[in-house]
C-alpha positions in Angstrom: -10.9 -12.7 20.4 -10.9 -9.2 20.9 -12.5 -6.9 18.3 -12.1 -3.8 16.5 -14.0 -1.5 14.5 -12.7 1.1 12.3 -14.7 3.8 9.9 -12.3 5.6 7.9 -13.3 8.6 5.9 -11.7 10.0 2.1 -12.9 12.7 0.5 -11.1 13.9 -3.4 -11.7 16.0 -6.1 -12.2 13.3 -8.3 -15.1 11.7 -9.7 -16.6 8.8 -8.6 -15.8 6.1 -11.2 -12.4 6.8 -11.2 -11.9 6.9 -7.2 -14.3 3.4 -7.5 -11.4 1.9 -10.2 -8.1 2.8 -8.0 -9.8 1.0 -5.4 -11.6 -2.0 -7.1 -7.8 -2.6 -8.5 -6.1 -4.1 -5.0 -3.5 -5.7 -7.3 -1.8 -2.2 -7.9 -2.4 -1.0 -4.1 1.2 -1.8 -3.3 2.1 1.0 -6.0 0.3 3.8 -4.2 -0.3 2.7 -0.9 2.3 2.9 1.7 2.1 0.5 4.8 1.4 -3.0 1.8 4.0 -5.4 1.5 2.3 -7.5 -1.5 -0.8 -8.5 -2.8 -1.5 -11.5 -4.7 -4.8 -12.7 -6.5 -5.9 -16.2 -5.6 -9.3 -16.5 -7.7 -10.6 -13.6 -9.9 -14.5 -14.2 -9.0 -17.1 -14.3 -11.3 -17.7 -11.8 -14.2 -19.2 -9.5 -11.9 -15.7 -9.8 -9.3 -18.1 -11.7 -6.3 -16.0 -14.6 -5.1 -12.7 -12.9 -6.3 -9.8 -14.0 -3.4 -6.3 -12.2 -2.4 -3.9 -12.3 0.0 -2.8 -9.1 1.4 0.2 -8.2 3.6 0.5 -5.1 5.7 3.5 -3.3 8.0 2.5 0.0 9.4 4.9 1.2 12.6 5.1 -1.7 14.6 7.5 -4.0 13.3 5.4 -6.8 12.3 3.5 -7.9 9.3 -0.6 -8.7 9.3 -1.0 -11.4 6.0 -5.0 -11.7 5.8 -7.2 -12.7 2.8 -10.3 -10.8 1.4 -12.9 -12.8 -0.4 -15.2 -10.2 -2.6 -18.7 -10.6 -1.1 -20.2 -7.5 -2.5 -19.3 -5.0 -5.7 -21.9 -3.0 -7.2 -19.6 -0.7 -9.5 -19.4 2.7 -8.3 -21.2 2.2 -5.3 -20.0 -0.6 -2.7 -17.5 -2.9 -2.9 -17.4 -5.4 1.0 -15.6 -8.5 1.6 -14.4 -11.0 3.9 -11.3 -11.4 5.7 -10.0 -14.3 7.1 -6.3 -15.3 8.2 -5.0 -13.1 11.1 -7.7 -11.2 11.1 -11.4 -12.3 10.7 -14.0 -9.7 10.2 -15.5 -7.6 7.0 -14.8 -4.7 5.0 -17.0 -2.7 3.4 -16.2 0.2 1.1 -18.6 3.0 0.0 -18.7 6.1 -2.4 -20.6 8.5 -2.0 -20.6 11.5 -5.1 -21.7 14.9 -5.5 -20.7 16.5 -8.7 -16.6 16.2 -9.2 -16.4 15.2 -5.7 -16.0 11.6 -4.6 -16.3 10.7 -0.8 -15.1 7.1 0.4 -16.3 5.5 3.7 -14.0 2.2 4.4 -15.7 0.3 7.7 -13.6 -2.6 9.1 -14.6 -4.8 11.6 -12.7 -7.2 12.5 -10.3 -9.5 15.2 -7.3 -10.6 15.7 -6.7 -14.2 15.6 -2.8 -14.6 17.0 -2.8 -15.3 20.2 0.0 -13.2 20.7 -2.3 -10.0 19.9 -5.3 -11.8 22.0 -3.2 -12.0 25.1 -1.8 -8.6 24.8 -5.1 -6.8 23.2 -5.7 -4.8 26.7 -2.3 -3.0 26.6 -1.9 -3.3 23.0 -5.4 -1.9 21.3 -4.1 1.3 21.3 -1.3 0.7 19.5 -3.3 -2.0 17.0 -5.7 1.9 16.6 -2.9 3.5 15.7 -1.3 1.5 13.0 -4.7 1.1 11.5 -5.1 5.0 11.4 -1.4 5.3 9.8 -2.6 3.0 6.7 -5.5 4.1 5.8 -3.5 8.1 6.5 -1.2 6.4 4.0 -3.8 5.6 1.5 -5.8 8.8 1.3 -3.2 10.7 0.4 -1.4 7.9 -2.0 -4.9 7.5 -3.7 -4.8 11.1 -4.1 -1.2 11.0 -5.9 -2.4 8.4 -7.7 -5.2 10.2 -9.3 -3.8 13.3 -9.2 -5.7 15.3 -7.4 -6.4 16.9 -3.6 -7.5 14.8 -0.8 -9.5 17.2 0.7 -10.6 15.1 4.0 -8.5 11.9 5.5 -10.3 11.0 9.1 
């Protein structure tokens, strides 16, 4: 199956805790973040959120939809927050924020492959294009986290 690793980088004028909530909250994503089609909690976890389960649908440009779901394998509140995929893709995501005073920077690494063996057989010609959506999203939900909390995103790479 082919493979793909992504490292997306936020940066807002926002403080920590409240950058670490917006995020931590993937049922209100599809309010904010352009590119989701729904989200849906399955299990909510234990009292810390480990174990907590959702189903997540995305569309970016092409016209198809990726339905995956993220089992919560690590959240320690405001600092990382990782879990598993599985469905049509298979991999881990881990989230990370990083503060210095008023100023909260977010590292999101993805790693994960395709399971369709549509996108299998294509993946030479079609990785680029696979890059590209992936870089619209998470384009999409800098600047919709930054709306959301009202403030400037001040770095969306």
């Amino acid at each position: 199956m082919p493979a793909y690793r992504f490292c997306t980088t936020w940066v807002l004028e926002a403080e920590r805790e409240r950058v670490w909530d917006a995020i931590y909250d993937s049922d209100t994503w599809s309010e904010w973040w352009q590119g989701i089609v729904s989200t849906e909690r399955l299990d909510d976890g234990d009292e810390q959120g480990l174990g907590q389960r959702g189903v997540y649908e995305w569309r970016a440009r092409i016209p198809y939809t990726v339905r995956f779901e993220i089992v919560s394998t690590i959240v320690e509140p405001p600092f990382r927050l990782g879990g598993d995929a599985s469905g049509e893709l298979e991999g881990t995501g881990l989230w990370r924020f990083f503060a210095q005073g008023s100023t909260t920077a977010v590292i999101f690494e993805w790693h994960v492959r395709t399971t369709k063996p549509w996108m299998n057989v294509f993946a030479p010609i079609s990785k680029p294009i696979f890059r590209s959506n992936h870089d619209w999203v998470m384009q999409n939900g800098g600047e919709g986290l930054a709306r959301r909390l009202g403030t400037k995103l001040l770095v969306n790479a």
